[in-house]
C-alpha positions as CSV (number, residue, x, y, z in Angstrom):
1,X,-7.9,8.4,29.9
2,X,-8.2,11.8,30.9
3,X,-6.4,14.9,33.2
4,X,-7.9,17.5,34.9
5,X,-6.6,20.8,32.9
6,X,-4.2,22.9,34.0
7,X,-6.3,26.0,34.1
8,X,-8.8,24.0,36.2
9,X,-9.2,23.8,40.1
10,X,-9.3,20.5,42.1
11,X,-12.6,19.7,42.6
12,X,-14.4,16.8,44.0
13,X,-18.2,15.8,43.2
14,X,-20.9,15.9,45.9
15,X,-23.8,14.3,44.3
16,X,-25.0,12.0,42.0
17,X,-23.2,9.0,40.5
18,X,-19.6,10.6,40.9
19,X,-20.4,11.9,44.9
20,X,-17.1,11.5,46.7
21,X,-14.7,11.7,44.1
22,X,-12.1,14.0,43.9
23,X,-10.4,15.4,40.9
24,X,-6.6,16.4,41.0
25,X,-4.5,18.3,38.1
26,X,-1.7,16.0,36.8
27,X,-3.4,12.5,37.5
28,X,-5.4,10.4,35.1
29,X,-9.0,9.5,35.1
30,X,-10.6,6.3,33.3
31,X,-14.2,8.0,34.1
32,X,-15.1,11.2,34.4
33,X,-18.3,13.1,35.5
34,X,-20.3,14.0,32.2
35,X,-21.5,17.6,33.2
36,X,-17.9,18.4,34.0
37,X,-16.0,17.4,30.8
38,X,-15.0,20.6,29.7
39,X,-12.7,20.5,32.6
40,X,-11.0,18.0,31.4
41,X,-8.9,16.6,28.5
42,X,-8.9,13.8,27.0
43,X,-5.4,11.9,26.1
44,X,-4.6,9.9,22.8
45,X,-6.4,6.8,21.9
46,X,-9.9,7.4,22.8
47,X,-13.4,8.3,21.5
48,X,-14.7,10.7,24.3
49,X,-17.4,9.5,27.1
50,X,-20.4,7.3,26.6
51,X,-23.4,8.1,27.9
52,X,-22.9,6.1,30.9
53,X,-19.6,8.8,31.9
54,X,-17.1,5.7,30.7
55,X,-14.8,6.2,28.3
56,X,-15.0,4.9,24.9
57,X,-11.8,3.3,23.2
58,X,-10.7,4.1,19.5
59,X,-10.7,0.7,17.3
């Protein structure tokens, strides 16, 4: 899972695979928009994104 950072705007996505979704600080994201994931960070338990923006569990 991942949160928006607190130093980081709301935002939402106008184009490509992630058009229409909108990004708030203080909720939680299973997927996340590759070319923005220095906005966000990521919570225990997990690897980082795939290639496909998914996230990738540890094991």
């Amino acid at each position: 899972m991942y949160k928006l950072k607190l130093n980081q705007p709301d935002f939402e996505c106008v184009d490509g695979p992630f058009a229409g979704r909108k990004y708030k600080t203080g909720q939680t994201y299973a997927e996340i928009p590759p070319n923005e994931a220095h906005r966000f960070e990521g919570l225990s338990g997990l690897n980082g994104l795939n290639k496909g923006g998914k996230i990738t569990h540890d094991t």
